[in-house]
C-alpha positions as CSV (number, residue, x, y, z in Angstrom):
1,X,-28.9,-43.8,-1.4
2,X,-26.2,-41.2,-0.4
3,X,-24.6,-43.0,2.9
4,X,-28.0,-43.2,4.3
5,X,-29.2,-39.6,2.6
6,X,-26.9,-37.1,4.3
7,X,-29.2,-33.6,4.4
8,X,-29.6,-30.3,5.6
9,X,-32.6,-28.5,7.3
10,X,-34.8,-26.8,5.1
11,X,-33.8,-23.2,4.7
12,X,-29.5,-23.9,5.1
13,X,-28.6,-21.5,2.3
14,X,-26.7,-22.4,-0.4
15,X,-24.0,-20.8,-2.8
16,X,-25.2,-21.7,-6.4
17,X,-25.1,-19.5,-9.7
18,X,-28.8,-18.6,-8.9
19,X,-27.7,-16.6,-5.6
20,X,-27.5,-17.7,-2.3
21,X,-31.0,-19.9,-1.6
22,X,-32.4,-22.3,0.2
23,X,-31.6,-26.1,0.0
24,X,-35.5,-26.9,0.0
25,X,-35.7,-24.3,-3.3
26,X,-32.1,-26.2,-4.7
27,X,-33.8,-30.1,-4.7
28,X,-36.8,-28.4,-5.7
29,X,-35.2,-27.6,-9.1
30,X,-34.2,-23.8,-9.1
31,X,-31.2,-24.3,-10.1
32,X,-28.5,-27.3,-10.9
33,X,-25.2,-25.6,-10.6
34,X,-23.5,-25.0,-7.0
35,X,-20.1,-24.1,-5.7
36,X,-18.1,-27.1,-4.1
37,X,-16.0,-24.1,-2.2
38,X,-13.8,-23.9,-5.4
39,X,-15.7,-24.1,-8.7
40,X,-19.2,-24.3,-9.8
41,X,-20.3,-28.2,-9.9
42,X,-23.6,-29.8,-11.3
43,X,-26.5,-31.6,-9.2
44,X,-27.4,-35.0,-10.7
45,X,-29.7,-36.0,-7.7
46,X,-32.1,-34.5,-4.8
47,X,-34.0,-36.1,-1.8
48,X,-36.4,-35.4,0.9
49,X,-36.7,-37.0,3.9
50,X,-39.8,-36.4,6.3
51,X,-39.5,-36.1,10.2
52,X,-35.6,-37.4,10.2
53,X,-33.2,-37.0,13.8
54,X,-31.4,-33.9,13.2
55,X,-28.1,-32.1,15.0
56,X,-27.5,-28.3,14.6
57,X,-23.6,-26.9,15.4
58,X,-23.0,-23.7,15.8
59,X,-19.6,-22.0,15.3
60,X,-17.2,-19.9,17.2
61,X,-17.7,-17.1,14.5
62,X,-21.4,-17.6,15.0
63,X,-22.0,-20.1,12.2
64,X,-24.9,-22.3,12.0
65,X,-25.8,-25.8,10.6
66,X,-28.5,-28.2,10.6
67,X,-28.6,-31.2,9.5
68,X,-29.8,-34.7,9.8
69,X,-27.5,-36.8,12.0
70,X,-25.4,-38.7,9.5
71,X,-24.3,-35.4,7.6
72,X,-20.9,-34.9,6.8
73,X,-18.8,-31.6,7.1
74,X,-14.9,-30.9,6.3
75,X,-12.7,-29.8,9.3
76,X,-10.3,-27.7,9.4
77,X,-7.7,-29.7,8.1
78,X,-9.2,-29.9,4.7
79,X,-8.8,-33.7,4.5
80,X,-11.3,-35.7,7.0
81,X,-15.2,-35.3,7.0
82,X,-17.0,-35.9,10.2
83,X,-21.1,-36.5,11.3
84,X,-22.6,-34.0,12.5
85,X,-23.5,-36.6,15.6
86,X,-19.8,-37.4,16.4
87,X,-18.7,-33.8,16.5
88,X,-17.8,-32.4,19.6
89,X,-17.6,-29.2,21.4
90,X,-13.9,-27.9,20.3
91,X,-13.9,-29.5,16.9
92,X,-12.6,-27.5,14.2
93,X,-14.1,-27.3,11.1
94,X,-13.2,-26.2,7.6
95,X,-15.0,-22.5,6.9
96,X,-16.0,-21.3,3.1
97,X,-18.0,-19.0,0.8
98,X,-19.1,-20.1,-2.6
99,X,-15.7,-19.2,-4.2
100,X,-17.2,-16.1,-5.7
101,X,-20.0,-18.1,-7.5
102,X,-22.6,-15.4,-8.3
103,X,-25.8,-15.3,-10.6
104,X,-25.0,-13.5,-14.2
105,X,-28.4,-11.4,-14.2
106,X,-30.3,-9.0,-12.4
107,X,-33.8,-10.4,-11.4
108,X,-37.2,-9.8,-13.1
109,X,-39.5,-8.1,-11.2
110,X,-43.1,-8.9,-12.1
111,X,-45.2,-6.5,-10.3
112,X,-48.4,-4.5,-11.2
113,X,-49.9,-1.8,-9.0
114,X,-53.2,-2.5,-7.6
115,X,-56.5,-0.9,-9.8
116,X,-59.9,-1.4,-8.4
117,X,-62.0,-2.3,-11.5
118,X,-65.1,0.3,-11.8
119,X,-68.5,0.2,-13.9
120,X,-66.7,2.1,-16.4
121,X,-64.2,0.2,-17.0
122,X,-67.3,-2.9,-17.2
123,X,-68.6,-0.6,-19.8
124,X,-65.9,0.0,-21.5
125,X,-65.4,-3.9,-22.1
126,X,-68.4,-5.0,-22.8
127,X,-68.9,-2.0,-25.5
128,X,-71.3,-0.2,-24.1
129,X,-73.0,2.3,-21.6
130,X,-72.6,3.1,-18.1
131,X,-76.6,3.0,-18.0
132,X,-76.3,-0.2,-20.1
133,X,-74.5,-2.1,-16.6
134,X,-76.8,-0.5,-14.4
135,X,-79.6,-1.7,-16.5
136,X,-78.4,-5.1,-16.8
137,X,-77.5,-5.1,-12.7
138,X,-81.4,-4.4,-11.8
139,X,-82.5,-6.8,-14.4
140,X,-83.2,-5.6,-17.6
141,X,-81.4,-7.9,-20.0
142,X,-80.6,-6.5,-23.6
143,X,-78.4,-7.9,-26.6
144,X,-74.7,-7.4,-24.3
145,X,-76.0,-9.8,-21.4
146,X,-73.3,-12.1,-22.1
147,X,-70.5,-9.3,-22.6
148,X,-71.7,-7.7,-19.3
149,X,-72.1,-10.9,-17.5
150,X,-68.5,-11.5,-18.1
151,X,-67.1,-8.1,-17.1
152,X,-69.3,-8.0,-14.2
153,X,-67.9,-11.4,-12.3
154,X,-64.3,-9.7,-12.3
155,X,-65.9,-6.6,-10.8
156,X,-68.0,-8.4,-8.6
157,X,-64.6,-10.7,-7.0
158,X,-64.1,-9.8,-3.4
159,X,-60.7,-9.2,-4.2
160,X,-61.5,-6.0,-6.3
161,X,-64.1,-4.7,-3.6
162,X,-62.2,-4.8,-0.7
163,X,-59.3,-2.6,-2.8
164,X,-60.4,1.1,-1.7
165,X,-62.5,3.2,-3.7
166,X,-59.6,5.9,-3.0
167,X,-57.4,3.5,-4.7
168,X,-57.5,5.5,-8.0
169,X,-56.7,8.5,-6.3
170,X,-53.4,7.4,-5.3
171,X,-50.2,8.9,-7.2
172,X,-48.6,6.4,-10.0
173,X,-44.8,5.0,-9.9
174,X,-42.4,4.4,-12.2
175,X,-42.1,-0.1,-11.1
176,X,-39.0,-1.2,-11.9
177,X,-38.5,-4.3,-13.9
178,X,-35.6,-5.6,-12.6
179,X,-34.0,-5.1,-9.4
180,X,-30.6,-3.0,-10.9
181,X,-27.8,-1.5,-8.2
182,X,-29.8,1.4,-8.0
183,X,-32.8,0.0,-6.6
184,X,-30.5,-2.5,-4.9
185,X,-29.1,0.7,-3.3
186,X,-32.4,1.8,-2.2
187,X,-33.3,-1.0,-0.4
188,X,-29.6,-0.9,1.5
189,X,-31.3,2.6,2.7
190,X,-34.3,1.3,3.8
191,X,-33.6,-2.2,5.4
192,X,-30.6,-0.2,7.6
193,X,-32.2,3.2,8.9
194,X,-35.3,3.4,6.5
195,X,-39.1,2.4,7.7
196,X,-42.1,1.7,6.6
197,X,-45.5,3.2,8.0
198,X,-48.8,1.5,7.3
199,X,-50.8,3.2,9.7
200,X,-49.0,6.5,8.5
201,X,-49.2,5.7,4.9
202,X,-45.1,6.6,4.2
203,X,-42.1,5.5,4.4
204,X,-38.3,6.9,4.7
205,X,-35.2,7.1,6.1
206,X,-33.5,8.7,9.4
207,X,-30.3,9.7,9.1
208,X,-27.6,12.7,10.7
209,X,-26.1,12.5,7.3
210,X,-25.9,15.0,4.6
211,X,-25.2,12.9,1.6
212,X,-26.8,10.1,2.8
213,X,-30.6,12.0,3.2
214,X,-29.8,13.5,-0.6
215,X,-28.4,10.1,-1.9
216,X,-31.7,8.4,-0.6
217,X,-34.2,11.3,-1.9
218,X,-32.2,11.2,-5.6
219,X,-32.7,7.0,-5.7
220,X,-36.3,7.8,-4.6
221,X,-36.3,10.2,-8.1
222,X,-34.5,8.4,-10.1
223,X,-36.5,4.6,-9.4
224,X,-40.0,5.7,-8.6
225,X,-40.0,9.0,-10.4
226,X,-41.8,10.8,-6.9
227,X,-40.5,13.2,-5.0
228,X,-39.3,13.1,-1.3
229,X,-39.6,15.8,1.6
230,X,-36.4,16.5,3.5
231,X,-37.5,17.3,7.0
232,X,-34.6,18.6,9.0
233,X,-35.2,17.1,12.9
234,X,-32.6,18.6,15.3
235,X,-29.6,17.0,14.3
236,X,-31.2,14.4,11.7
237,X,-32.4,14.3,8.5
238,X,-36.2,12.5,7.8
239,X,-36.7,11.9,4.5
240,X,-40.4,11.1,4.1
241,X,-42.2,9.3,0.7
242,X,-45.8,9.4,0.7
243,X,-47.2,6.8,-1.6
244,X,-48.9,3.8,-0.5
245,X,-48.5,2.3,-3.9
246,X,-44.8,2.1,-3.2
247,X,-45.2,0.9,0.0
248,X,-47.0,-2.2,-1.6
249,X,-44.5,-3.0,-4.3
250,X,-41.8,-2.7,-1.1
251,X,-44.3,-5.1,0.8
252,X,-45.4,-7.8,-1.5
253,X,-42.6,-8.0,-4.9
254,X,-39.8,-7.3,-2.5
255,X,-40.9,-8.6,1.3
256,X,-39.8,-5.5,3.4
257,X,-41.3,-5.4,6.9
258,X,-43.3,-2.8,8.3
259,X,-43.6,-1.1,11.1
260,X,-41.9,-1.9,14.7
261,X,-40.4,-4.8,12.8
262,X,-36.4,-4.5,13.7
263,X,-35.7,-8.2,15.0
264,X,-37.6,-9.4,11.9
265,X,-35.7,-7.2,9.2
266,X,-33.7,-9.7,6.6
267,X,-32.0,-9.1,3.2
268,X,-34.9,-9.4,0.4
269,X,-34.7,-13.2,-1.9
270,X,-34.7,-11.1,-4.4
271,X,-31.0,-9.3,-3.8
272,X,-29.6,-12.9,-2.4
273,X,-30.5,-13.8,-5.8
274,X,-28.4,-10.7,-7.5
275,X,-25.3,-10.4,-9.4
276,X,-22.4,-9.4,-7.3
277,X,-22.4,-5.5,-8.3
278,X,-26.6,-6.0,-7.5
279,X,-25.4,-7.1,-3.3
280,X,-22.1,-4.9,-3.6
281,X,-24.5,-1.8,-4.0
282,X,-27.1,-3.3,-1.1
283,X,-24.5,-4.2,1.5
284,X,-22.5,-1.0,0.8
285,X,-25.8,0.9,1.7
286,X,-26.6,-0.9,4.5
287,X,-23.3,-0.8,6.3
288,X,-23.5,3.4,5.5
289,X,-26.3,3.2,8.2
290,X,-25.8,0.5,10.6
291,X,-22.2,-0.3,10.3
292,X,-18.9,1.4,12.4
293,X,-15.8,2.0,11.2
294,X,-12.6,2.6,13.2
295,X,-9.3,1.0,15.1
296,X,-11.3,-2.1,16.0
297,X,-12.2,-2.4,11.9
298,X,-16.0,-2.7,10.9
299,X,-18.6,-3.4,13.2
300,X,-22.1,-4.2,12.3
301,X,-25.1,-4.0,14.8
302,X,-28.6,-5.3,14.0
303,X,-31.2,-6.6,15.8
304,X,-31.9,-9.2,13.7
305,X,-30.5,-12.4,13.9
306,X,-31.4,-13.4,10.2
307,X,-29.9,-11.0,9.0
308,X,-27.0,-10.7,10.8
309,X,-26.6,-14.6,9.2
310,X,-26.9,-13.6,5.6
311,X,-25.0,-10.8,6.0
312,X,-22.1,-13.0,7.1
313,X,-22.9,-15.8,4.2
314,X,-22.7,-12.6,1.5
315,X,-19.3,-11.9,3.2
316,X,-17.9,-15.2,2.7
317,X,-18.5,-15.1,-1.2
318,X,-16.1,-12.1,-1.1
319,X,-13.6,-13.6,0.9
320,X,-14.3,-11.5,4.2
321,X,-14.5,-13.9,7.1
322,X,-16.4,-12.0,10.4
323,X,-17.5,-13.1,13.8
324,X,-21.3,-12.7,14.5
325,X,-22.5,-12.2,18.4
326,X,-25.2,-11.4,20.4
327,X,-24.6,-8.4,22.5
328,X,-26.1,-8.2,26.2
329,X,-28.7,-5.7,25.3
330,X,-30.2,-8.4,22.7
331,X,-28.2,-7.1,19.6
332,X,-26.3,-8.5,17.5
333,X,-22.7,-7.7,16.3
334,X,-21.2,-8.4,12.9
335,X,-17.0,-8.0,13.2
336,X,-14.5,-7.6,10.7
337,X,-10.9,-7.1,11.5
338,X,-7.6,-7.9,10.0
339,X,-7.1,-8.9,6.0
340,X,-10.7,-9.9,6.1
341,X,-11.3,-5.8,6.8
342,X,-8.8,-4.4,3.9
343,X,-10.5,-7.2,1.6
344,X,-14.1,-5.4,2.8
345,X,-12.9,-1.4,1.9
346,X,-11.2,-2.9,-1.7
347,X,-14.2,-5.1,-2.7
348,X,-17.5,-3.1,-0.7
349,X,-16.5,0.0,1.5
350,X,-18.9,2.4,2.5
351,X,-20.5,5.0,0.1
352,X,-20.3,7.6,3.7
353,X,-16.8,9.2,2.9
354,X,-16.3,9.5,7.2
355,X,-16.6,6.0,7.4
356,X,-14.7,4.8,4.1
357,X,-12.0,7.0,5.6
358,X,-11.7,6.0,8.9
359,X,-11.7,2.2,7.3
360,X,-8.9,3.1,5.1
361,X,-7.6,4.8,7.9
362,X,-7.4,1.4,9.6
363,X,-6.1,-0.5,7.0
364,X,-3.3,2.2,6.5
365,X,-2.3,2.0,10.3
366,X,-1.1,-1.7,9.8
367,X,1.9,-3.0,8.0
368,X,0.7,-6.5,7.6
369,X,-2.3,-8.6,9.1
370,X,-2.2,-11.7,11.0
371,X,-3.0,-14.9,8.5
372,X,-6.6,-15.4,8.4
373,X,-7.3,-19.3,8.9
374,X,-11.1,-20.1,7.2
375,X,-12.1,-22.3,10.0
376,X,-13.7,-22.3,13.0
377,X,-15.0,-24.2,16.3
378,X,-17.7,-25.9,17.3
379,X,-19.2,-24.6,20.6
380,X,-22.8,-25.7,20.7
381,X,-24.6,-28.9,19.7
382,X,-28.2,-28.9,19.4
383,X,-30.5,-32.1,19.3
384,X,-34.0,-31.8,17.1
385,X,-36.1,-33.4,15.2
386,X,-37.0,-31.9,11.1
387,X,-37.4,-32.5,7.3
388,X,-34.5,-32.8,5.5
389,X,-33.6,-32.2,2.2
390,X,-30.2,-33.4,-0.1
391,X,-28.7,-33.0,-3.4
392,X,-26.1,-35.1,-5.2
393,X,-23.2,-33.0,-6.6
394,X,-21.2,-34.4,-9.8
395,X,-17.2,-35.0,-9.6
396,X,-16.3,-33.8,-6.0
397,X,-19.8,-34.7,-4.4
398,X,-19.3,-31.8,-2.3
399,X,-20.6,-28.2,-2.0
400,X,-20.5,-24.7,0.3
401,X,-24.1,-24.0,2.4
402,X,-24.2,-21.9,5.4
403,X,-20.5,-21.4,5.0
404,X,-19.2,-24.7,6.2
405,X,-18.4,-28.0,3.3
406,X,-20.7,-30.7,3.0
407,X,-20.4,-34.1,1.7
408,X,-22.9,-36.5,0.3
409,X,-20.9,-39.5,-1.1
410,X,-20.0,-43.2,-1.3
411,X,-18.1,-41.7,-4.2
412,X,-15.4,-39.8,-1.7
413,X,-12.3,-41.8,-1.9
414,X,-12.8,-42.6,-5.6
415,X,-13.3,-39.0,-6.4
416,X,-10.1,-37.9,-3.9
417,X,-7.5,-40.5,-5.5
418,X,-9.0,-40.3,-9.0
419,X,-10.2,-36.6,-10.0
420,X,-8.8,-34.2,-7.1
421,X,-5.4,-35.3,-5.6
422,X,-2.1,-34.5,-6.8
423,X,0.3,-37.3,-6.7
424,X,2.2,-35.6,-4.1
425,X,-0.7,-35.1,-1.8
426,X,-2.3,-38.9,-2.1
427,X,0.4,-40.3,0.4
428,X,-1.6,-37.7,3.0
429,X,-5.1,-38.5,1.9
430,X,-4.3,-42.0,2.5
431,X,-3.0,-41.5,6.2
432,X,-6.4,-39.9,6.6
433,X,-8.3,-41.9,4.8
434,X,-7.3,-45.1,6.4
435,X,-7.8,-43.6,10.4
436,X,-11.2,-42.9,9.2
437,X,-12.0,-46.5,7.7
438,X,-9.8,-48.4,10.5
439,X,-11.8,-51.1,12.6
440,X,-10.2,-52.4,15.8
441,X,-10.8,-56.6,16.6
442,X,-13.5,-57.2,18.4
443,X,-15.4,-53.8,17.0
444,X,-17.7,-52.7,14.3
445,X,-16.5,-49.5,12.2
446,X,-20.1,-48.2,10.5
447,X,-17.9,-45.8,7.6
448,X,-16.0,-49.5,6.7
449,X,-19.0,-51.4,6.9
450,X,-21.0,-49.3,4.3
451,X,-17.9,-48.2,2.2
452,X,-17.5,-52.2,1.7
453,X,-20.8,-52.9,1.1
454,X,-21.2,-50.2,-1.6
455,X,-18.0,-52.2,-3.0
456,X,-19.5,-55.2,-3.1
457,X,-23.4,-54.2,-4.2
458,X,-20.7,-52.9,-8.0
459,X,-19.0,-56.1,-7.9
460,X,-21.8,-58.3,-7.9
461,X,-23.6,-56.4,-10.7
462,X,-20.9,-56.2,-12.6
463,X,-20.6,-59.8,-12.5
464,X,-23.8,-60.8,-13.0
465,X,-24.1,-62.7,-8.7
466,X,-27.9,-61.6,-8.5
467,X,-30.9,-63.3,-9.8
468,X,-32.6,-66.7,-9.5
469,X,-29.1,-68.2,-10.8
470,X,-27.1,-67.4,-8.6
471,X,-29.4,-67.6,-5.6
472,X,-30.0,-71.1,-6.6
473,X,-26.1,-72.2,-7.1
474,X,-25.1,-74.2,-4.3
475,X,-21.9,-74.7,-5.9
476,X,-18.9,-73.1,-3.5
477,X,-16.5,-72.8,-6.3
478,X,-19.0,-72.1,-9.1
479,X,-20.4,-69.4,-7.0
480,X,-16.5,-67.9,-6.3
481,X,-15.8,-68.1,-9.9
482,X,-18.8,-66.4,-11.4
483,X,-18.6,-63.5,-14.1
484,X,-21.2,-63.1,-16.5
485,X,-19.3,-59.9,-17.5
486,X,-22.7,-57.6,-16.9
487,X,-21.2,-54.6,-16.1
488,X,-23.7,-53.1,-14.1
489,X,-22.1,-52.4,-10.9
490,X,-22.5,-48.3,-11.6
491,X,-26.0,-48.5,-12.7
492,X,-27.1,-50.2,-9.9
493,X,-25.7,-48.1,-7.0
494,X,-27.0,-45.5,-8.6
495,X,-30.5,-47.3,-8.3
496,X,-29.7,-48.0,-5.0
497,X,-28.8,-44.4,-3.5
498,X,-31.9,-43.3,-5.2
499,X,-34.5,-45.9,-3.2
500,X,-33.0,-47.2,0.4
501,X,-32.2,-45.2,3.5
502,X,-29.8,-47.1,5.9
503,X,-32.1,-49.5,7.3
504,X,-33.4,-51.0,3.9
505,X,-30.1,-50.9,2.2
506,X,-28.6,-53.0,5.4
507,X,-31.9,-55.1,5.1
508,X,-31.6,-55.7,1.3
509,X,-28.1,-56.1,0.1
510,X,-26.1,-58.1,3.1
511,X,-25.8,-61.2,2.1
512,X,-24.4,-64.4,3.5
513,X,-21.1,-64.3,1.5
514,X,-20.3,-61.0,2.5
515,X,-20.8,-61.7,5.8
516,X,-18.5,-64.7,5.7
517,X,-15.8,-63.0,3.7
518,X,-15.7,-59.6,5.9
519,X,-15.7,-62.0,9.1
520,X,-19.0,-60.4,10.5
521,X,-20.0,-62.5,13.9
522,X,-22.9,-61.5,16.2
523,X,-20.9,-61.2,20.0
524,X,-22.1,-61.0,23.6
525,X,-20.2,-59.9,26.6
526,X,-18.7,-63.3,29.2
527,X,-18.9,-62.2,32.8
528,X,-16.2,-65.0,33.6
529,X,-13.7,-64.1,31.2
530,X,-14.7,-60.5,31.5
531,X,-14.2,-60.1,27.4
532,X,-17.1,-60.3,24.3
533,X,-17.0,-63.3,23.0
534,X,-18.0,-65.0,19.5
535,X,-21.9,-66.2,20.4
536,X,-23.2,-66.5,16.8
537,X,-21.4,-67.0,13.0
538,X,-25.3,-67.1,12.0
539,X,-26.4,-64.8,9.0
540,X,-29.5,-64.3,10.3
541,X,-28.6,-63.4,14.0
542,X,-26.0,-61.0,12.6
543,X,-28.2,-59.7,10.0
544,X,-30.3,-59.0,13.2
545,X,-27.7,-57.4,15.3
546,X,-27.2,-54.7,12.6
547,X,-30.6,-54.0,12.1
548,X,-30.8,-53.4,15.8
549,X,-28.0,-51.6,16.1
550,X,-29.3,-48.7,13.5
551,X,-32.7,-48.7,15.2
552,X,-32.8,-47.0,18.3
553,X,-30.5,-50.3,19.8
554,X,-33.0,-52.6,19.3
555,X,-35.6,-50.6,20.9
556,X,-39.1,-49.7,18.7
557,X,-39.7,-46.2,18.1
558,X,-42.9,-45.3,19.5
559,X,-44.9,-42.1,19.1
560,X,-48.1,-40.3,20.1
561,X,-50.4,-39.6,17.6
562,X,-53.5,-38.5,19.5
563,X,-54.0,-38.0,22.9
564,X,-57.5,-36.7,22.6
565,X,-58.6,-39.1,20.1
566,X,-62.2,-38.4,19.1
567,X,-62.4,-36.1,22.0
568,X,-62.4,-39.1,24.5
569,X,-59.2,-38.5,26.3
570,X,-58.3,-41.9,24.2
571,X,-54.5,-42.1,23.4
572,X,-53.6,-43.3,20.0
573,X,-49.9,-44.7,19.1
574,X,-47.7,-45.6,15.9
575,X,-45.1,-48.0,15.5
576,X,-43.1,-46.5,13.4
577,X,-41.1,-49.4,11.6
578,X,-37.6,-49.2,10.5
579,X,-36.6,-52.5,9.8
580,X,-37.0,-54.5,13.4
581,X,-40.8,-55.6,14.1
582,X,-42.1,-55.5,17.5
583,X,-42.0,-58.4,20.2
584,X,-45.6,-59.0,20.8
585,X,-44.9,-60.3,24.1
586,X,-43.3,-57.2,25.3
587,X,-45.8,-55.0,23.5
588,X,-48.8,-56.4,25.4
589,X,-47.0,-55.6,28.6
590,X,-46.4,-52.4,27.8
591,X,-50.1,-51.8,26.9
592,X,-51.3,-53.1,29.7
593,X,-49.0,-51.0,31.8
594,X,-49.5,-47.9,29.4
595,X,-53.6,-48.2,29.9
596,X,-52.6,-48.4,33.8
597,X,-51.2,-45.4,34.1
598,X,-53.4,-43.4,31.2
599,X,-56.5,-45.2,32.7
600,X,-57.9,-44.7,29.5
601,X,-58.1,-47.0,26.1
């Protein structure tokens, strides 16, 4: 268990030495090795959780997280981590790339041009004659039935007839292998001012620049091996490609969009998944077409929210912090200004000399820059409902997605006082530390609760107080004294994070002396005094309380499965357990009200 299985929604992008991908594609083994917003750390450990309460923040800067409610992030202070559930509006919060955490090779490319398989080529593989197929086709069988047969079923698959017969007619390419900074280039081109045309059967780029039209026709040359038509239009340039077969590598190895498609337009996997010299080449491309340079730095505009985001999560991992917003006319703008933009022309620039100048024009007109704080503020909260997903990260149990930190761990203040801090900085950790974990009389702290439970699951293992034994002992002192020197406190939380959520764990592992010795009483509210008052030291009742408390306050989750069951306008519901059964007294009454009003069984 990791406090309950803190996770992310299913596409929160994450920095690992594979590129920037998906959490969903991290726990499903793509890679083990992700940056903890200073240095590449290993995953031990992934989870899934199905249909799990989730809160999405997003950011001043325009940052976005999702996550189930119990997820921890860093604010801005570096020190304390906070749910996603008790942030507020106002909050700061710690920002961060992948501390420059990039994959060390370009990506394969396996892609084959479509052929439509002919007779000929039936003939040609079963060894013998044109006439031989047709033959065998109207039923004459001869000593290569079985050869034919065998060609035949591949001809005869739906997938080769539907490819056109014109198919063969169309112009070969040179496919790249690997995606290298000149395809990487390419695609800049076409994802900024480029388009594709399935209805006209071409593709190109649009552009009122000189070197931009003859840079784009060259790459075309010098990737594909075809030729390009330069079509001067007024003031613009249309560079025009007409091969289909290019269009369908584009499509389907690469996942371009076609047509009217601007709102939909995102950075390929393939170039998230790049070296950095792979994305340097991209981004400089695309910021050459959609991208402004001047005295308020660089601006980006897209209409495309997606890829206004990865654009912004590709900045971080080069130290260039931005501020992504939606524009009135349903645009969005990508801003860079300060250190963040002389960091942009050293590390990216633009490949447009105009623009590169005017940048370093920019940079040249300031004597220093403002110091750039990577953090930022919560200004929207967002309730939902998802699957989550969660990985387990090795000494700091922390790493960089969606450009905020996240934390996973029981482990934190072990790992903070034992592996991280300096001695000089442990007096501050522990000011922190202790707010956090603090628990007023009379109140029920859930962080202290769990930390101290976790404490106590390693204890008793390592001393042997589980089993028939010790259940049995009835012997006070015996029980206090008892160390069978086991030593298996580590294995078992480790067993434990791995099987409970928060209800099971509470369910499982409280126990009667922990109760007693953490002072744990069940309390109700005295009108006459006007104070809460002790009214139960039972195990049981508080076990109870607990329980209730982490399950909607006591009340059962109930949901709709059907309400046209069997097409009878019958309404089926679940129960949906999580660790309190239902009062059957109070269930029938709700039935029986529920079939009132649905009038229905």
């Amino acid at each position: 268990m990791n406090e309950g299985w803190a996770c992310l929604l299913r596409d929160s992008l994450v920095f690992t030495d594979q590129g920037l991908i998906p959490i969903h594609a991290v726990v499903g083994g793509a890679t083990s090795t992700v940056s903890d917003g200073h240095q590449p750390r290993q995953v031990y450990d992934q989870h899934t959780i199905r249909d799990h309460e989730t809160i999405t923040v997003r950011t001043r800067r325009g940052l976005r997280l999702g996550g189930s409610t119990n997820h921890r992030i860093l604010l801005a202070d570096r020190q304390t981590w906070r749910r996603l559930d008790q942030l507020l509006p106002g909050d700061k919060v710690a920002v961060s790339g992948g501390a420059g955490l990039w994959p060390k090779q370009e990506v394969a490319l396996a892609w084959e041009a479509p052929r439509r398989l002919s007779l000929s080529d039936v003939a040609d593989s079963a060894d013998v004659s044109v006439w031989t197929v047709l033959r065998h086709r109207a039923g004459t069988r001869g000593t290569h039935a079985a050869g034919i047969a065998a060609a035949l079923e591949t001809y005869d698959d739906p997938a080769n007839l539907a490819l056109p017969l014109s198919i063969a007619k169309r112009t070969p390419i040179q496919v790249p292998q690997r995606l290298d900074i000149s395809l990487a280039a390419f695609l800049g081109y076409l994802v900024g001012d480029g388009h594709i045309s399935r209805v006209k059967r071409m593709l190109g780029l649009t552009t009122g620049d000189d070197s931009q039209a003859e840079r784009f026709a060259a790459l075309a040359k010098e990737v594909f091996g075809l030729e390009a038509r330069m079509k001067r239009d007024g003031n613009r340039w249309r560079v025009l490609i007409h091969s289909e077969t290019l269009s369908d590598f584009l499509v389907e190895a690469l996942g371009l969009t076609t047509g009217q498609s601007a709102r939909e337009k995102r950075i390929p996997d393939a170039i998230l998944r790049s070296p950095e010299p792979v994305v340097r080449a991209f981004l400089r491309a695309y910021f050459d077409c959609d991208a402004y340079a001047g005295r308020q730095g660089v601006i980006l505009s897209t209409a495309s929210d997606q890829l206004a985001e990865q654009v912004q999560l590709l900045l971080l991992n080069y130290g260039i912090l931005s501020r992504r917003r939606r524009q009135r006319d349903g645009c969005w703008h990508l801003h860079i200004e300060g250190a963040s933009a002389a960091r942009f022309a050293e590390r990216i620039g633009f490949g447009l000399a105009r623009k590169q100048a005017a940048l370093e024009a920019f940079v040249a007109g300031h004597r220093w820059f403002k110091e750039e704080r990577w953090e930022d503020e919560v200004v929207e909260i967002e309730h939902g409902r998802a699957d989550v997903y969660d990985i387990s990260v090795e000494e700091t149990h922390r790493y960089a997605a969606s450009g905020f930190i996240n934390h996973n761990s029981y482990w934190h203040s072990t790992i903070m006082t034992q592996r991280v801090l300096e001695p000089d900085e442990l007096l501050d950790y522990a000011d922190h530390h202790s707010g956090t974990m603090a628990q007023q009389p009379g109140q029920l702290n859930p962080y202290k609760l769990g930390l101290e439970l976790w404490r106590d699951i390693e204890e008793r293992w390592n001393k042997g107080q589980h089993g028939r034994d010790w259940e049995e002992c009835d012997d006070f002192l015996a029980k206090k004294r008892w160390d069978t020197g086991e030593m298996k406190g580590r294995e078992k939380i480790f067993e434990v994070r791995r099987h409970y959520n928060d209800i099971t764990f509470i369910d499982e592992f409280l126990t009667p002396e922990f109760v007693r010795k953490h002072g744990l009483f069940s309390y109700e509210y005295n009108p006459i005094s006007g104070q809460y008052v002790i009214s139960d030291r039972d195990f049981a009742a508080v076990k109870e309380k607990l329980l209730f408390m982490m399950t909607n306050f006591g009340q059962p989750w109930i949901e709709v499965v059907d309400a046209n069951f069997m097409n009878r306008g019958e309404l089926v519901l679940n129960h949906r357990y999580e660790g309190v059964p239902l009062k059957m007294s109070l269930a029938r009454e709700t039935m029986e009200n529920i079939q009132r009003l649905w009038k229905r069984p």
